[in-house]
FITIPA-894699 format. One record per atom (N, C-alpha, C): atom name; residue number from 0; x, z, y. Coordinates in steps of 0.2 Angstrom, whole numbers, always signed. Example, Ala and Ser with C-alpha at 12.3 -4.5 7.8 and 13.67 -1.06 7.14 Angstrom:
% residues 2
<nufi:N, nukol:0, east:+66, up:+39, north:-28> .
<nufi:CA, nukol:0, east:+62, up:+39, north:-22> .
<nufi:C, nukol:0, east:+66, up:+39, north:-16> .
<nufi:N, nukol:1, east:+64, up:+35, north:-11> .
<nufi:CA, nukol:1, east:+68, up:+36, north:-5> .
<nufi:C, nukol:1, east:+64, up:+39, north:+0> .
This chain:
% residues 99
<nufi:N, nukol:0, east:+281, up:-273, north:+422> .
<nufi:CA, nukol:0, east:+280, up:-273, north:+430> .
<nufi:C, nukol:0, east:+274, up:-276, north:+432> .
<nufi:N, nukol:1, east:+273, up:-283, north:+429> .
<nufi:CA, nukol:1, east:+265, up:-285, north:+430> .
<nufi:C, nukol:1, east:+260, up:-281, north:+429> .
<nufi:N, nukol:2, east:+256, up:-281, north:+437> .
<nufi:CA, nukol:2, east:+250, up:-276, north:+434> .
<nufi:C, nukol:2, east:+252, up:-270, north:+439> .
<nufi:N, nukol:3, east:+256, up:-268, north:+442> .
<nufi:CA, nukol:3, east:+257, up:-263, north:+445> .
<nufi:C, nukol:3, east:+259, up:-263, north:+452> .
<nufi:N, nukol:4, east:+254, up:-259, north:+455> .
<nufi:CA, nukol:4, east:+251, up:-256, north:+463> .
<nufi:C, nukol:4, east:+257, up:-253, north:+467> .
<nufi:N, nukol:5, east:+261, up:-256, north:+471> .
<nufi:CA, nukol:5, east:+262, up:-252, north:+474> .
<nufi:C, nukol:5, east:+260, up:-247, north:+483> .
<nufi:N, nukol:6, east:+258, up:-242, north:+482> .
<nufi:CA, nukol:6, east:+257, up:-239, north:+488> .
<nufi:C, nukol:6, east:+263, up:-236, north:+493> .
<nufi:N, nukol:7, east:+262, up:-237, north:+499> .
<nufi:CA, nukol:7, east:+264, up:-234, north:+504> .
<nufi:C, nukol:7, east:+260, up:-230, north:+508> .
<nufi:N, nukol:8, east:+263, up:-223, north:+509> .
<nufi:CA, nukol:8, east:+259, up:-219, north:+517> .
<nufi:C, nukol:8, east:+263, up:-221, north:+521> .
<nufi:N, nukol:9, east:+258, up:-229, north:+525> .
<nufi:CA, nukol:9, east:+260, up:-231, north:+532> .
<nufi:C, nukol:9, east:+262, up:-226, north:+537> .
<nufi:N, nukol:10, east:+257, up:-221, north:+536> .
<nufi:CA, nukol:10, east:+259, up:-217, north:+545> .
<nufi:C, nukol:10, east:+267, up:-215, north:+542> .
<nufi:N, nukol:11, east:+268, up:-210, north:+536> .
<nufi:CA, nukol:11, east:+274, up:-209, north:+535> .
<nufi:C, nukol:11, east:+282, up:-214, north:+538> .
<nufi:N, nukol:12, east:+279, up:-220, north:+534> .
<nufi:CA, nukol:12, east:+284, up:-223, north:+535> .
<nufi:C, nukol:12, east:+286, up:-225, north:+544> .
<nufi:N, nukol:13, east:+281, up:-226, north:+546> .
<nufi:CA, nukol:13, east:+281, up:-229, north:+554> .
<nufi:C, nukol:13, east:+285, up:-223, north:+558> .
<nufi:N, nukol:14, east:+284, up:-217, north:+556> .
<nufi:CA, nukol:14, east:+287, up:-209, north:+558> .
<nufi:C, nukol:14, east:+293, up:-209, north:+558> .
<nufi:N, nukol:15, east:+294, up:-211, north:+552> .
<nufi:CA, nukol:15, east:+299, up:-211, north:+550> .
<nufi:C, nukol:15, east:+305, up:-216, north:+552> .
<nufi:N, nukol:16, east:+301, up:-222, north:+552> .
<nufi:CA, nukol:16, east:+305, up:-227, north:+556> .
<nufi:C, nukol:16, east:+306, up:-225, north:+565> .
<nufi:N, nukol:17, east:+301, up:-221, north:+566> .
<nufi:CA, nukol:17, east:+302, up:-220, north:+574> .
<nufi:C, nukol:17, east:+309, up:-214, north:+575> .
<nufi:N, nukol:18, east:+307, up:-211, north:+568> .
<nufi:CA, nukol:18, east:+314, up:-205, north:+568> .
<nufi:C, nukol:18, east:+320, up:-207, north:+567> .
<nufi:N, nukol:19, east:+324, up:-215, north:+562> .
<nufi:CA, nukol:19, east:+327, up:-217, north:+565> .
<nufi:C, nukol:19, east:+330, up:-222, north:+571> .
<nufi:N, nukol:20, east:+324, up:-225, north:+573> .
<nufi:CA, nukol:20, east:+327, up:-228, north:+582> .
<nufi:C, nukol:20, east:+326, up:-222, north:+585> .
<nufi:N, nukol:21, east:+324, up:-217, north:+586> .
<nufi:CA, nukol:21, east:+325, up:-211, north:+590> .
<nufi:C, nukol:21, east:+334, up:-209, north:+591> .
<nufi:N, nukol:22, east:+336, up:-208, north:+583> .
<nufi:CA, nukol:22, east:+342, up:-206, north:+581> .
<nufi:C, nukol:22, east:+348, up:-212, north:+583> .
<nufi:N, nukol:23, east:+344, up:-216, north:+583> .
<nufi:CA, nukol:23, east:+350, up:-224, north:+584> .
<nufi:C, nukol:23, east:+351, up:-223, north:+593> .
<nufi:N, nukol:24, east:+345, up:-223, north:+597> .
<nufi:CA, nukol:24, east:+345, up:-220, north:+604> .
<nufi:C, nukol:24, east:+350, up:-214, north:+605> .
<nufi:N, nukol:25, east:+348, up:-207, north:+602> .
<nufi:CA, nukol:25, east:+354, up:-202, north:+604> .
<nufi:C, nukol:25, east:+360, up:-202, north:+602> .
<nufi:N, nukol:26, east:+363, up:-207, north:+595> .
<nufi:CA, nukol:26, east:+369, up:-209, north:+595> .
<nufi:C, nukol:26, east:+373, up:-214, north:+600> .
<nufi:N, nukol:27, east:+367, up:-219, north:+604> .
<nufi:CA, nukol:27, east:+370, up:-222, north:+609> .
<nufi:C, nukol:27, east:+372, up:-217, north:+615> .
<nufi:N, nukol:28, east:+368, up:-213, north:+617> .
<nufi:CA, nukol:28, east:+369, up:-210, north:+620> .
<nufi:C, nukol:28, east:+374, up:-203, north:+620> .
<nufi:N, nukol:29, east:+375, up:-204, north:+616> .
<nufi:CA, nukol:29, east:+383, up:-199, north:+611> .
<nufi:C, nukol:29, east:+387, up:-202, north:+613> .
<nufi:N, nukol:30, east:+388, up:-210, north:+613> .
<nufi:CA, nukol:30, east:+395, up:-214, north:+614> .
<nufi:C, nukol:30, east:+398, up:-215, north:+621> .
<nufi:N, nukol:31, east:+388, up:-217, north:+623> .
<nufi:CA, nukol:31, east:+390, up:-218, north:+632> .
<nufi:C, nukol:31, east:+394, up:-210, north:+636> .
<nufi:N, nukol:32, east:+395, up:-204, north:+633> .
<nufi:CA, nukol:32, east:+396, up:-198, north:+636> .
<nufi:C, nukol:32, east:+400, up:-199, north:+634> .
<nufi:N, nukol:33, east:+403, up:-201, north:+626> .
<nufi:CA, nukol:33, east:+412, up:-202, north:+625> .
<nufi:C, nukol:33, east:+418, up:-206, north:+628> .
<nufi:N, nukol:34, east:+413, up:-211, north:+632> .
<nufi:CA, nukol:34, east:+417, up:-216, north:+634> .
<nufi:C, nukol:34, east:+419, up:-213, north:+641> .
<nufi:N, nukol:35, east:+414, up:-209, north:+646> .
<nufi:CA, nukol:35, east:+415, up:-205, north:+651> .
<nufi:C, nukol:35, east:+419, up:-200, north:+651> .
<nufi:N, nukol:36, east:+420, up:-197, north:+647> .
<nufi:CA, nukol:36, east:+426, up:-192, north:+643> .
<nufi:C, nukol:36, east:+432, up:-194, north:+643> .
<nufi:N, nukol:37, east:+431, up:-200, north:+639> .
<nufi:CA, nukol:37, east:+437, up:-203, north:+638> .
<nufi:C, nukol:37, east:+442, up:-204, north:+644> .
<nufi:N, nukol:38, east:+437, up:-207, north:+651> .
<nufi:CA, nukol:38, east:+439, up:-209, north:+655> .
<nufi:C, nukol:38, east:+442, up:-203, north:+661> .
<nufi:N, nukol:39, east:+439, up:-196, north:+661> .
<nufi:CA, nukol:39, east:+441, up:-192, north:+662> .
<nufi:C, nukol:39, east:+448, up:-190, north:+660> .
<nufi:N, nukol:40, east:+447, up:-190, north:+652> .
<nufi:CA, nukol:40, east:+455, up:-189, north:+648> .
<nufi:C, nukol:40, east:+460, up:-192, north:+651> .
<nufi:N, nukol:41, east:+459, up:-199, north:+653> .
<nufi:CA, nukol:41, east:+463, up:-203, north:+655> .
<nufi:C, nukol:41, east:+468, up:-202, north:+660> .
<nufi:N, nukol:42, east:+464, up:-200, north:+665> .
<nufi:CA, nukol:42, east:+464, up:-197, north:+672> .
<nufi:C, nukol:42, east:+472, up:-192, north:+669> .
<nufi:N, nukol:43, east:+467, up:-189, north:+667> .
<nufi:CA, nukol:43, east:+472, up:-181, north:+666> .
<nufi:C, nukol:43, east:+479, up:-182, north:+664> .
<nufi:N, nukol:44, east:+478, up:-188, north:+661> .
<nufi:CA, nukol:44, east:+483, up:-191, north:+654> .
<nufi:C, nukol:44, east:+490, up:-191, north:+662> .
<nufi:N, nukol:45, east:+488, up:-196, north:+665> .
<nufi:CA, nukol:45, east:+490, up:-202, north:+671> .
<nufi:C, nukol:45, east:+492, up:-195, north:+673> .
<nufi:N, nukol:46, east:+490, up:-189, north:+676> .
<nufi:CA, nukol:46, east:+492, up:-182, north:+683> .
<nufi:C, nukol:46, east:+497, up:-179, north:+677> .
<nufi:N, nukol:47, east:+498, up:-179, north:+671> .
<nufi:CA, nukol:47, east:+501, up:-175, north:+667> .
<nufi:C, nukol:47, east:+501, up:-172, north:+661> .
<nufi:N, nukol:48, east:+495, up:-173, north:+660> .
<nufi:CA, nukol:48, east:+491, up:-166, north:+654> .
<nufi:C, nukol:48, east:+490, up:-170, north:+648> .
<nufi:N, nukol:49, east:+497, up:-171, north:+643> .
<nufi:CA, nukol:49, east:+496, up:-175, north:+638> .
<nufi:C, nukol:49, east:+493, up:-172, north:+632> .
<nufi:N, nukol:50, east:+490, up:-166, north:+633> .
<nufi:CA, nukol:50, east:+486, up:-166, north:+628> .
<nufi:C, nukol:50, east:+480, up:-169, north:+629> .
<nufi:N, nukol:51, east:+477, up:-171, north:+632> .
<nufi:CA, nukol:51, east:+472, up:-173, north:+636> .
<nufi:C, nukol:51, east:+473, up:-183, north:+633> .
<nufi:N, nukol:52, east:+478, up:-184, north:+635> .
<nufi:CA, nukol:52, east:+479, up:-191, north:+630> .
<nufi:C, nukol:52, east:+478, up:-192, north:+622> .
<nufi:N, nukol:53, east:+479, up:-185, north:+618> .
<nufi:CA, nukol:53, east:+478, up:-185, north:+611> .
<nufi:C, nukol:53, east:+472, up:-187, north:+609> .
<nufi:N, nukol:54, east:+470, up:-181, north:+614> .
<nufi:CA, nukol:54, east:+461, up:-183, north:+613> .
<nufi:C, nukol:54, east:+457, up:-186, north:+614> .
<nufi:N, nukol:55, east:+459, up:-192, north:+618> .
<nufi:CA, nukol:55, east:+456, up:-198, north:+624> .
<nufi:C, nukol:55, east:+458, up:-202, north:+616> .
<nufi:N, nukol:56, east:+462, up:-201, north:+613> .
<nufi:CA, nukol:56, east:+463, up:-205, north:+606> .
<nufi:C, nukol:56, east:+459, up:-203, north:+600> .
<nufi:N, nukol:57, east:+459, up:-198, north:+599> .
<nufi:CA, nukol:57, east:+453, up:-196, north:+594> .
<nufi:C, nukol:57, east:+448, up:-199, north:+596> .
<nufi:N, nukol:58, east:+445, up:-196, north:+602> .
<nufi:CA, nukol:58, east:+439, up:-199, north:+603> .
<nufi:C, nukol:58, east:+439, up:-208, north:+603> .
<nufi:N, nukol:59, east:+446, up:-210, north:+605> .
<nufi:CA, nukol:59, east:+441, up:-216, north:+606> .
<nufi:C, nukol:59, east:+442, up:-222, north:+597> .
<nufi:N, nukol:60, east:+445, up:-218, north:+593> .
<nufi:CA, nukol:60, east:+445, up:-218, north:+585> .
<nufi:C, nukol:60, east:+434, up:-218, north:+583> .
<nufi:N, nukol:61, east:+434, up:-212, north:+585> .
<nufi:CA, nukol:61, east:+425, up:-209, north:+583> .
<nufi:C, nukol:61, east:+420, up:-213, north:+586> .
<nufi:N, nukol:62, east:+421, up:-217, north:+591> .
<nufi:CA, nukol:62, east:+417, up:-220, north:+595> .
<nufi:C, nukol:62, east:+414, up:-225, north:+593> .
<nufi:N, nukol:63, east:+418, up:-231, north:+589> .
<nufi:CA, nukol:63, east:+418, up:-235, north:+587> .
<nufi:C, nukol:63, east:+411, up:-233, north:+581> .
<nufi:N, nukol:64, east:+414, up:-228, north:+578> .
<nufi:CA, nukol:64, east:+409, up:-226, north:+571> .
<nufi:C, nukol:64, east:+402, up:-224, north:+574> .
<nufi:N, nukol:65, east:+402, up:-220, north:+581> .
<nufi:CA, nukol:65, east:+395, up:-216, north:+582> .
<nufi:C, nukol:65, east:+392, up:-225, north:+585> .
<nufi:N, nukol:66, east:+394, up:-231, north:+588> .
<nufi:CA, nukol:66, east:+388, up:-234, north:+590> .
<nufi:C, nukol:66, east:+388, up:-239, north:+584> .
<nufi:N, nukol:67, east:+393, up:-238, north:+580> .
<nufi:CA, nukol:67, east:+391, up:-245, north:+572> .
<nufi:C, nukol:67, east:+383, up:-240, north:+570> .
<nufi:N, nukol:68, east:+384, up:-232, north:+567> .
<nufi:CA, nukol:68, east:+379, up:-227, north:+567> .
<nufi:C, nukol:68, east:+375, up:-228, north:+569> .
<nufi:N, nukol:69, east:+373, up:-228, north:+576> .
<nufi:CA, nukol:69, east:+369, up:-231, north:+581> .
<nufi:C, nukol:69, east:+364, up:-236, north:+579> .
<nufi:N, nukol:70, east:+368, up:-243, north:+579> .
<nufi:CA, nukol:70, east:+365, up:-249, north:+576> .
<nufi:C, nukol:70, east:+362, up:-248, north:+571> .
<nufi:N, nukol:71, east:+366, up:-246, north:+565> .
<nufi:CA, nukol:71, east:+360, up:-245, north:+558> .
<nufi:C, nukol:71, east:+355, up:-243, north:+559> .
<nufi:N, nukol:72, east:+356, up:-237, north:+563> .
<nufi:CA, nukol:72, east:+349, up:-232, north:+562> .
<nufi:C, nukol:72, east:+343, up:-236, north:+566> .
<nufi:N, nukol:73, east:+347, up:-239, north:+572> .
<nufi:CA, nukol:73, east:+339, up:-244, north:+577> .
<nufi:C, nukol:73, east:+337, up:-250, north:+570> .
<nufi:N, nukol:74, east:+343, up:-253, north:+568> .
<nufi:CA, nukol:74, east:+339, up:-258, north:+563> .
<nufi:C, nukol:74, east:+334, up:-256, north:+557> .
<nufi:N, nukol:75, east:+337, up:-247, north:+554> .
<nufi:CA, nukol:75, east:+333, up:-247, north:+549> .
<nufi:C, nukol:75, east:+326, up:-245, north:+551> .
<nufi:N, nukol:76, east:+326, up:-242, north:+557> .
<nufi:CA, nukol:76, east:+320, up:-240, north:+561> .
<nufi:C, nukol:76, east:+316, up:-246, north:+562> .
<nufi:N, nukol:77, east:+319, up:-252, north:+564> .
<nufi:CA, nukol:77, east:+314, up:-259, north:+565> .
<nufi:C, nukol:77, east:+312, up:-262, north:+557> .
<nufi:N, nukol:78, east:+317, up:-262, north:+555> .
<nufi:CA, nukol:78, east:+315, up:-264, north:+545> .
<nufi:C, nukol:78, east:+310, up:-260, north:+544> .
<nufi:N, nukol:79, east:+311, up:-251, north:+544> .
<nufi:CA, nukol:79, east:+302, up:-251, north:+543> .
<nufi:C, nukol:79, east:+296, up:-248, north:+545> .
<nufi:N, nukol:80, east:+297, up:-251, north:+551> .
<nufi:CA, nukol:80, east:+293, up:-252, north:+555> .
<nufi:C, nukol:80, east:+289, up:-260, north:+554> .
<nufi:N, nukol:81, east:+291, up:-264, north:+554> .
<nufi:CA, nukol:81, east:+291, up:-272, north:+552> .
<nufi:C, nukol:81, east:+286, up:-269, north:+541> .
<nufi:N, nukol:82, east:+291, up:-268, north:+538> .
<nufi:CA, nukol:82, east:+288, up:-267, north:+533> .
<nufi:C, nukol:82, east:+282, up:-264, north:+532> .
<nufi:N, nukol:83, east:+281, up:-257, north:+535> .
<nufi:CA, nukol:83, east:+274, up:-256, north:+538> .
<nufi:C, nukol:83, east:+268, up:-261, north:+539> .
<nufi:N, nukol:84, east:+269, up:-265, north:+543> .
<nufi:CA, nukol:84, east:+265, up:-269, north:+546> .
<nufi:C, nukol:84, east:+266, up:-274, north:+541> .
<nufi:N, nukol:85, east:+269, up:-274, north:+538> .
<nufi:CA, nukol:85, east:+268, up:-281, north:+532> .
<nufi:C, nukol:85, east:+265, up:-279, north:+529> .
<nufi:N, nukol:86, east:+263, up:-271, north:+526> .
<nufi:CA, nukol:86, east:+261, up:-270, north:+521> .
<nufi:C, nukol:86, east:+255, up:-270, north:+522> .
<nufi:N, nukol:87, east:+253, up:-268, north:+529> .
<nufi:CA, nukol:87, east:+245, up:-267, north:+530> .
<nufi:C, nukol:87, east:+242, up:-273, north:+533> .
<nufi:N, nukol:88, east:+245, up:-281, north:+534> .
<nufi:CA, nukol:88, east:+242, up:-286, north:+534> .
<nufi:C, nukol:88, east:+243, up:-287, north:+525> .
<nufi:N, nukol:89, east:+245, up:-286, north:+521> .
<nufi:CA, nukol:89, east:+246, up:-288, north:+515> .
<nufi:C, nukol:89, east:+253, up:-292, north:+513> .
<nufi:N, nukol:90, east:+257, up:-293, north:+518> .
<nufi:CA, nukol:90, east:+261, up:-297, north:+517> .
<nufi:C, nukol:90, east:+264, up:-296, north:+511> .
<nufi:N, nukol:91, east:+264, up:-299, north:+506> .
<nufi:CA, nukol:91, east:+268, up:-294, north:+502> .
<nufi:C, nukol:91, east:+277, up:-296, north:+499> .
<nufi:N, nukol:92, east:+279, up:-302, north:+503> .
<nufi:CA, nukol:92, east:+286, up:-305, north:+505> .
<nufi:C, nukol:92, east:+289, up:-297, north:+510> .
<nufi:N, nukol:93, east:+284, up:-296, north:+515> .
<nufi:CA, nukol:93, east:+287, up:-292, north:+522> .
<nufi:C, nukol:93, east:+287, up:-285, north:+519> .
<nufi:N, nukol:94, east:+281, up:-284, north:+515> .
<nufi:CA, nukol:94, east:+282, up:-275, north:+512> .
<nufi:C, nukol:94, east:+287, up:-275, north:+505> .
<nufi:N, nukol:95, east:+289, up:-280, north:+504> .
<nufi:CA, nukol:95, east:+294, up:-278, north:+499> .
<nufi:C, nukol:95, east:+303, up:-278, north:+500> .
<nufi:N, nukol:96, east:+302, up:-277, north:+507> .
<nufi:CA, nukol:96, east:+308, up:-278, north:+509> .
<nufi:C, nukol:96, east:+315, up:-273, north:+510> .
<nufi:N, nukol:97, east:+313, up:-266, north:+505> .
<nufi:CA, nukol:97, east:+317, up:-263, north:+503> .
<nufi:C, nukol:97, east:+319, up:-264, north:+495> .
<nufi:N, nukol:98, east:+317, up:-265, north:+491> .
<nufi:CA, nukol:98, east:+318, up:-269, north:+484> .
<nufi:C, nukol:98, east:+324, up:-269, north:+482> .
Protein backbone atom coordinates (compact mmCIF):
# COMPACT_ATOMS: atom_id res chain seq x y z
CA UNK A 1 0.00 0.00 0.00
CA UNK A 2 3.03 2.32 0.58
CA UNK A 3 3.70 4.26 -2.52
CA UNK A 4 0.17 4.46 -3.71
CA UNK A 5 -1.77 7.66 -5.12
CA UNK A 6 -4.95 8.07 -4.41
CA UNK A 7 -7.21 10.17 -6.82
CA UNK A 8 -10.55 11.80 -6.61
CA UNK A 9 -12.80 13.72 -9.34
CA UNK A 10 -13.50 16.64 -6.90
CA UNK A 11 -16.34 18.16 -8.92
CA UNK A 12 -17.87 14.45 -9.06
CA UNK A 13 -17.86 14.12 -5.58
CA UNK A 14 -18.98 17.64 -4.37
CA UNK A 15 -22.21 16.71 -6.99
CA UNK A 16 -22.68 14.17 -5.69
CA UNK A 17 -22.65 15.34 -2.10
CA UNK A 18 -25.01 18.26 -3.21
CA UNK A 19 -27.29 15.18 -4.61
CA UNK A 20 -27.43 13.80 -1.24
CA UNK A 21 -28.33 17.14 0.82
CA UNK A 22 -30.64 17.77 -2.08
CA UNK A 23 -32.25 14.22 -1.29
CA UNK A 24 -32.03 14.79 2.69
CA UNK A 25 -34.06 18.32 1.98
CA UNK A 26 -36.93 16.46 -0.16
CA UNK A 27 -37.25 13.70 2.42
CA UNK A 28 -37.69 16.38 5.10
CA UNK A 29 -40.12 17.73 3.22
CA UNK A 30 -41.87 14.33 2.61
CA UNK A 31 -42.18 14.18 6.53
CA UNK A 32 -43.40 17.71 7.03
CA UNK A 33 -46.59 16.74 4.40
CA UNK A 34 -46.86 13.45 6.53
CA UNK A 35 -47.27 14.98 9.66
CA UNK A 36 -50.05 17.47 8.01
CA UNK A 37 -51.75 14.27 6.68
CA UNK A 38 -51.58 12.75 9.76
CA UNK A 39 -53.31 15.65 11.33
CA UNK A 40 -56.00 15.76 8.83
CA UNK A 41 -56.53 11.80 9.49
CA UNK A 42 -56.97 12.58 12.81
CA UNK A 43 -59.65 15.05 12.31
CA UNK A 44 -61.61 12.42 10.32
CA UNK A 45 -60.59 9.79 12.82
CA UNK A 46 -62.42 12.36 15.84
CA UNK A 47 -66.05 12.91 12.95
CA UNK A 48 -66.05 9.17 12.49
CA UNK A 49 -64.03 7.63 9.56
CA UNK A 50 -61.98 5.06 11.34
CA UNK A 51 -60.37 4.06 8.36
CA UNK A 52 -58.66 7.27 8.34
CA UNK A 53 -57.21 6.32 11.97
CA UNK A 54 -55.49 3.20 10.34
CA UNK A 55 -53.71 5.18 8.23
CA UNK A 56 -52.89 8.26 10.64
CA UNK A 57 -51.11 4.94 12.03
CA UNK A 58 -49.21 3.66 9.13
CA UNK A 59 -48.06 6.77 8.36
CA UNK A 60 -47.15 7.93 11.68
CA UNK A 61 -44.85 4.17 11.88
CA UNK A 62 -43.02 5.55 8.24
CA UNK A 63 -42.19 8.96 9.43
CA UNK A 64 -39.96 8.28 11.91
CA UNK A 65 -37.93 6.27 9.12
CA UNK A 66 -38.18 9.08 6.13
CA UNK A 67 -36.67 12.03 8.51
CA UNK A 68 -33.90 9.31 10.32
CA UNK A 69 -33.34 8.99 5.99
CA UNK A 70 -33.38 12.62 5.81
CA UNK A 71 -30.60 12.95 8.30
CA UNK A 72 -28.21 10.51 6.81
CA UNK A 73 -28.47 11.71 3.59
CA UNK A 74 -27.82 15.81 4.71
CA UNK A 75 -24.81 14.14 6.77
CA UNK A 76 -23.32 12.11 4.04
CA UNK A 77 -23.71 15.14 1.73
CA UNK A 78 -21.74 17.28 4.36
CA UNK A 79 -19.04 14.28 4.85
CA UNK A 80 -18.34 14.67 1.23
CA UNK A 81 -18.39 17.68 0.78
CA UNK A 82 -15.85 18.35 3.75
CA UNK A 83 -13.78 15.38 2.30
CA UNK A 84 -13.70 17.19 -0.98
CA UNK A 85 -12.19 20.04 0.40
CA UNK A 86 -9.69 18.00 2.41
CA UNK A 87 -8.64 16.64 -0.47
CA UNK A 88 -7.85 19.72 -2.45
CA UNK A 89 -6.00 21.50 0.50
CA UNK A 90 -4.15 18.14 0.76
CA UNK A 91 -5.47 17.15 3.97
CA UNK A 92 -4.85 13.85 3.86
CA UNK A 93 -6.58 12.95 7.68
CA UNK A 94 -9.84 15.01 6.01
CA UNK A 95 -9.80 13.14 2.49
CA UNK A 96 -9.44 9.87 3.94
CA UNK A 97 -12.47 9.85 5.77
CA UNK A 98 -14.49 7.26 3.93
CA UNK A 99 -11.69 4.44 4.65
Amino acid sequence: MAGEEVFMDVPAVVAMGRRFEDIGNILKSVAAALEALMTVLKATAFIGLVGGLAVERYLSQLKPVIERLSEQCTEIGGDLAASARAYERGDAMGSTRFY
